[in-house]
Phi, psi and omega in degrees: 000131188263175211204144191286137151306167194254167182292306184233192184255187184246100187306328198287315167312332187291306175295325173308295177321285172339288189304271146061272164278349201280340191266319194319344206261023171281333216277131194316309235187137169277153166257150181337294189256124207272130179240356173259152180288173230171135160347111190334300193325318222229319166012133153272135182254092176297161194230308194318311222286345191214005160064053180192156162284085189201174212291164201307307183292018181276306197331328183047074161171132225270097159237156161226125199291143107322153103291173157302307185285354170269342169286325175282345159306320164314276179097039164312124172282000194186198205230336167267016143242013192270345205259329204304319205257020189277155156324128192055020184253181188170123212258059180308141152217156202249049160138218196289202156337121155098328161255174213304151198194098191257169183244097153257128123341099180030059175046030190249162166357134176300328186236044129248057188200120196249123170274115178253169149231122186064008167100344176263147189292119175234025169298179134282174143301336190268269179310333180065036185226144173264200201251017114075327206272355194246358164281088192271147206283322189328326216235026176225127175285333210194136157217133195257085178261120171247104200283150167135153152281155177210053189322278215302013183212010169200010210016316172251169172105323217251027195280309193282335175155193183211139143296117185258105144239126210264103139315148183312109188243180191272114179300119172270347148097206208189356165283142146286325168223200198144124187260110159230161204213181157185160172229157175186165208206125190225141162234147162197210181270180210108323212041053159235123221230108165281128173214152173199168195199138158217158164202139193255120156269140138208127151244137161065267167215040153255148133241164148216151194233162146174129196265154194216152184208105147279123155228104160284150156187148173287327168123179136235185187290123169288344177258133192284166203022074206289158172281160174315327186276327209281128205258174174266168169274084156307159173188136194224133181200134208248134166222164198197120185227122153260142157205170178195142214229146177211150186225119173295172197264331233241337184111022203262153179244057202269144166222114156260176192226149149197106175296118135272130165218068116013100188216149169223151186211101190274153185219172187278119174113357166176197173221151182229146217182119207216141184204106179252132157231172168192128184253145168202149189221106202259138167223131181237145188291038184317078204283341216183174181276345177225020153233130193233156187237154165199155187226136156228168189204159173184120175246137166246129184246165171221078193258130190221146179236099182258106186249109173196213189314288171272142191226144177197156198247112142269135194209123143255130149228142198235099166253152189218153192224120142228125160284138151221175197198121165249115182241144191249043175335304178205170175296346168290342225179104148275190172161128183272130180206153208171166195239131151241101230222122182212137176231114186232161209242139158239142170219127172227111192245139175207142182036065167067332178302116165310144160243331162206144178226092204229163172255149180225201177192135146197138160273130191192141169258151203210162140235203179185103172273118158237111189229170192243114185266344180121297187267349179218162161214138170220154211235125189230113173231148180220161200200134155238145204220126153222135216268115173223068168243348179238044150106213201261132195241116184239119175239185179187167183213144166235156175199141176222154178198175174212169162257113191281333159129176189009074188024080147222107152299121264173141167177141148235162184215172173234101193228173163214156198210150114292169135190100224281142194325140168280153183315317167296334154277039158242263146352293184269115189273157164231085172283354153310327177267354183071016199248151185208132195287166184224126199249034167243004179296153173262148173299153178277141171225148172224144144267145195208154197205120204202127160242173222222141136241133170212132182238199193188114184236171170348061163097321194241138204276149174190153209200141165238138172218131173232145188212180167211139187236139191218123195228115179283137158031050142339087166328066190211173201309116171289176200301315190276320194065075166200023167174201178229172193220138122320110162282143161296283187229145178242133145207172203224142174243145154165191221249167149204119160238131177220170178173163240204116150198229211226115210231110179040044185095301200276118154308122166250129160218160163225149148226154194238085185274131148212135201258161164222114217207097207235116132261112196334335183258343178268343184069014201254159172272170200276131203270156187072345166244113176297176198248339188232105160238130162220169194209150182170113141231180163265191198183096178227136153299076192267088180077242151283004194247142177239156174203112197231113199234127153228142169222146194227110198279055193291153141254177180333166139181187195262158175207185201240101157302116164324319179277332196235333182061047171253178182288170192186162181247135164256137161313141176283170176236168172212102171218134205276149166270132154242139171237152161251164178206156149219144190274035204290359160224184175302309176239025172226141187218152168250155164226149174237188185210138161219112200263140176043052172332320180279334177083062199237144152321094182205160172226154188229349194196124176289115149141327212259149180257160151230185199314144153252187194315143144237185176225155134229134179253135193223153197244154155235149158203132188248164179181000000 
């Protein structure tokens, strides 16, 4: 059912949230998922923040881990609800299921937040953004978010942080050989109906996995106050991940991959019919006990079709080379080091006419010290990227941090990030829209300055991050809204707190983002980042019953009138989630989901509607 945006925010829910947090850090007992360091023991061992293994609270960096049991907890449909409660995130979409579904990052850009899947680059070349809303969540084991920049370790892309998502991959187990499998089946309102099937083979020191997925849905109608003509957006999206791991007698690793993902989305006025593959083939290596090498290669396509009025074509194709190489000299002292090499092609066709057909290259080397001083640690990365359509890019990051004693931790850092105009802000006019590419823009480059306190108390874990990003020649909508600009300068100040233990008997957590966010020639705040998200549920186990309460707390912000494409305000929200789980045999459970429980008024992007209450119901089963 869609539903009138609301006026104000829902004051009461905000104080409850407030309070919330203000009693959590009272609390007993950590919850599964840790966005704070945590006990060695109990630790998440991150991959993302420093392109090494090591435990989370090492990282000298504002992250946050998914597991698999916190995603199946959720129950999440998708990644913009599952992503919505992280600390520093802001999740947007331009109506239901299935449509564009952007990430700002710390109040920075939509395509400044570098996507991997699998270690491989899911921006597109066109939007320079990835397609996020076409990632069905069923079929991601792990997702790793490191807010911050993070040039000097991954180079463009990356100015607001990088999203890591490890897909379901073929396990070798402790077993020599061995079947496991899983199944689920979902209906809700909507008419929408989910399906997804997986299974891990291994013999000996081979596996193989591979998971399918279906979603349907009639959609709603995306647009507020829709006309008599205006249809809901269906949206249908067919996937698939192979992949398959074989481990040598010498301690050598080979993995390949292959990703499909197939989605179509009708709207009032066309079909958008959208098609990603990604190949990647990985090897890691064992020179010595204390150096592993490792090559991955990978190509990645995109192909997306907007068949309407304006009718237009987008086509990425990508290849990517990465060397890298980890050396352990001592427990005191690592070091990373490595070659990245990507060459990717856009072809943009509109109402059948080529509009660009261009190639682009870049090359970069990169290291990364990681040491241990006794009384400090520090993390020294340095990266150079040439580029070559605007040169040579030199970024870096430095962070020291310490321990302070009775599980309290401290760290600051120091960082610069770029990130160069995507081919379609270069290049690609939309006269229909009246909109036109500008192929005199420049990369964007920030400096960004942050420190991390994070501790672990009678059981609960909890971090504050305060940072500043000062962002050069910003990329964004000009003064007429017909094209795009350098802004000189943006910068966005803010807080992030979360935390995670126990409330009466009850699992807890909350977060709290807050921005302060200018653009420097206008004085206005930068559109789409409310300046307040906060988030905080609960969770308990009664026996065979899961009981799951969450709610996400958004304020005001500015946005871009549809109708007049003048500046506009949206109101904040406040809206709750419930989830059920029942156990009913060992390895079959039902869950149920009733998403925006209140039924509330809102909006997240001015013009565009979202959900009123739905439910979904999902059958699980393993085996």
């Amino acid at each position: 059912m869609l539903k009138k945006p609301s006026k104000t925010i829902d004051i009461a829910a905000l104080s409850c949230a407030a309070l919330f947090i203000a009693t959590l850090p009272l609390a007993t007992a950590v919850a599964a998922q840790a966005d704070a360091s945590a006990n060695a023991e109990t630790q998440e061992v991150i991959i993302t923040a420093n392109r090494l293994n090591q435990p989370l609270g090492e990282a000298m960096a504002a992250a946050t881990v998914f597991t698999l049991d916190d995603i199946e907890a959720s129950q999440a449909e998708s990644l913009f609800e599952l992503l919505a409660g992280a600390p520093g995130i802001q999740m947007a979409r331009t109506g239901g299921q299935g449509t564009q579904t952007s990430l700002f990052m710390r109040g920075t850009n939509s395509d400044h937040t570098l996507i991997l899947i699998d270690g491989v680059k899911a921006n597109t070349a066109s939007e320079g953004f990835a397609r996020l809303e076409n990632i069905p969540v069923t079929q991601i084991q792990r997702i790793e978010v490191v807010r911050g920049p993070q040039s000097s370790l991954y180079g463009a892309d990356a100015i607001g942080g990088v999203i890591q998502i490890f897909t379901k991959q073929a396990e070798l187990g402790n077993a020599d050989t061995g079947l496991s499998g899983n199944l689920s089946a979902a209906v809700g309102t909507e008419a929408t109906a989910n399906g997804n099937a997986g299974i891990n083979i291994r013999s000996n020191n081979t596996a193989l996995a591979l998971n399918v997925s279906h979603q349907q849905t009639d959609g709603i109608r995306p647009i507020h106050t829709p006309t008599p003509s205006a249809r809901r957006s269906a949206y249908e999206n067919d996937a698939a991940n192979l992949s398959i791991s074989h481990q040598f007698s010498n301690g050598a690793a080979l993995r390949g991959g292959y990703d499909l993902r197939d989605s179509e989305l009708n709207y009032d006025g066309g079909i958008n019919n959208t098609e990603g593959r990604t190949a990647n083939l990985a090897l890691a290596l064992p020179i010595s006990d204390s150096w592993r090498t490792g090559l991955q290669v990978a190509r990645f396509n995109d192909d997306s079709v907007n068949d309407s009025t304006f009718s237009s074509r987008s086509r990425t194709r990508r290849n990517t080379f990465n060397w890298q190489n980890h050396v352990q000299a001592n427990d005191n002292n690592s070091l990373v080091v490595g070659v990245d090499f990507e060459s990717e092609d856009l072809l943009y066709e509109s109402s059948g006419a080529v509009q660009t057909d261009t190639t682009r290259d870049n090359r970069a080397v990169f290291a990364v010290l990681d040491t241990d001083l006794s009384a400090f640690n520090t993390t020294l990365s340095l990266r150079s990227d040439d580029n070559e359509q605007f040169g040579q890019k030199t970024t870096g990051k430095a962070a020291i941090g310490t321990d302070l004693g009775d599980n309290l931790q401290v760290w600051t850092s120091y960082s610069t990030a770029f990130k160069a105009p995507s081919l379609v802000e270069l290049y690609v006019d939309f006269p229909g829209f009246f909109f036109f590419g500008n192929p005199d823009l420049q990369p964007e480059t920030s400096r960004n300055i942050e420190v991390g306190l994070e501790g672990s108390h009678a059981g609960a874990a909890w971090s504050v991050n305060a940072f500043r990003n000062e962002i050069k020649n910003l990329i964004a909508t000009n003064a007429s809204f017909n094209s795009l600009t350098n802004v000189e300068r943006a910068t966005i100040n803010g807080v992030e707190l979360a935390v995670n233990g126990t409330l009466l008997g009850w699992n807890a957590n909350a977060a709290l983002t807050l921005l302060d966010h200018e653009n420097s020639e206008t004085g206005q705040e930068l559109l789409r980042r409310p300046n307040e998200i906060l988030s905080a549920g609960i969770s308990r186990e009664f026996d065979k019953l899961n009981v799951g309460l969450t709610w996400l707390v958004r304020g005001a912000q500015k946005d871009v009138d549809p109708v007049t494409f003048g500046t506009s305000s949206v109101a904040g929200n406040a809206v709750f989630d419930l989830v059920l789980a029942y156990q009913l045999l060992n390895d079959l459970s039902l869950q149920l989901k009733v998403g925006n429980l209140f039924d509330k008024d809102y909006q997240v992007v001015d013009g565009y509607n979202t959900y009123g209450r739905t439910a979904l119901l999902t059958t699980r089963y393993q085996f």
